[in-house]
C-alpha angles and dihedrals in degrees: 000000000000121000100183123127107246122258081028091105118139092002113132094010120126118210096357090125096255126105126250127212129028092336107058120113089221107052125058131149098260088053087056113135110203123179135192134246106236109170116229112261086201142019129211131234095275103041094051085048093048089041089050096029085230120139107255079238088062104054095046092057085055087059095046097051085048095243084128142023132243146163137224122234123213089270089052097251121146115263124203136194111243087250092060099099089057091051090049093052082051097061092034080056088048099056096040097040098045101016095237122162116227101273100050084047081066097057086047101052090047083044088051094041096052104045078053086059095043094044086050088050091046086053087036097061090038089248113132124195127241083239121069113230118285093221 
């Protein structure tokens, strides 16, 4: 199968015989193919593993122990929000910075969580505290 755009034939090929640039027979402006950025709204399974460098094991045992969300397509595939491989460095800094094992990561992400939502809603009603933020 070629999945090739038409009239693209021979662009960006090196060595294939046909010319690149002006000059060549098979591109022209008005055989531009142009294509839009559109970001992923999910990720699967492998690229969250590759973007984190994290085994795909791994990550599903993240799931599994509840450290990251993810969702299930109609095949059955994991499915990851596109913020999932932060979330992941975060644990992997976790475990190597404090030692902790992957259920006490949990406690200390909803810890961590929930001092975020109580400092936003510090900022959020103008009171600020005596402390400056921890973070």
């Amino acid at each position: 199968m070629n999945d090739r755009p038409q009239g693209a034939a021979g662009v960006g090929r090196a060595g294939g015989g046909a010319r690149q640039g002006r000059g060549s027979a098979d591109f022209t402006p008005s055989t531009a193919v142009r294509y839009a950025l559109v970001p992923a709204t999910r990720l699967s399974l492998n690229a969250v593993a590759h973007r984190s460098g994290l085994h795909p094991d791994l990550v599903r045992r993240f799931v599994a122990l509840g450290l990251i969300d993810a969702e299930r397509d109609a095949a059955g595939y994991l499915l990851f929000d596109v913020t999932a491989p932060a979330a992941l460095a975060r644990i992997q800094r976790l475990r190597t910075g404090l030692c902790l094992n992957y259920a006490s990561i949990g406690l200390v992400l909803d810890l961590l969580d929930r001092i975020s939502l109580l400092e936003a809603a510090l900022r959020g009603r103008g009171t600020r505290s005596e402390t400056p933020p921890w973070t």
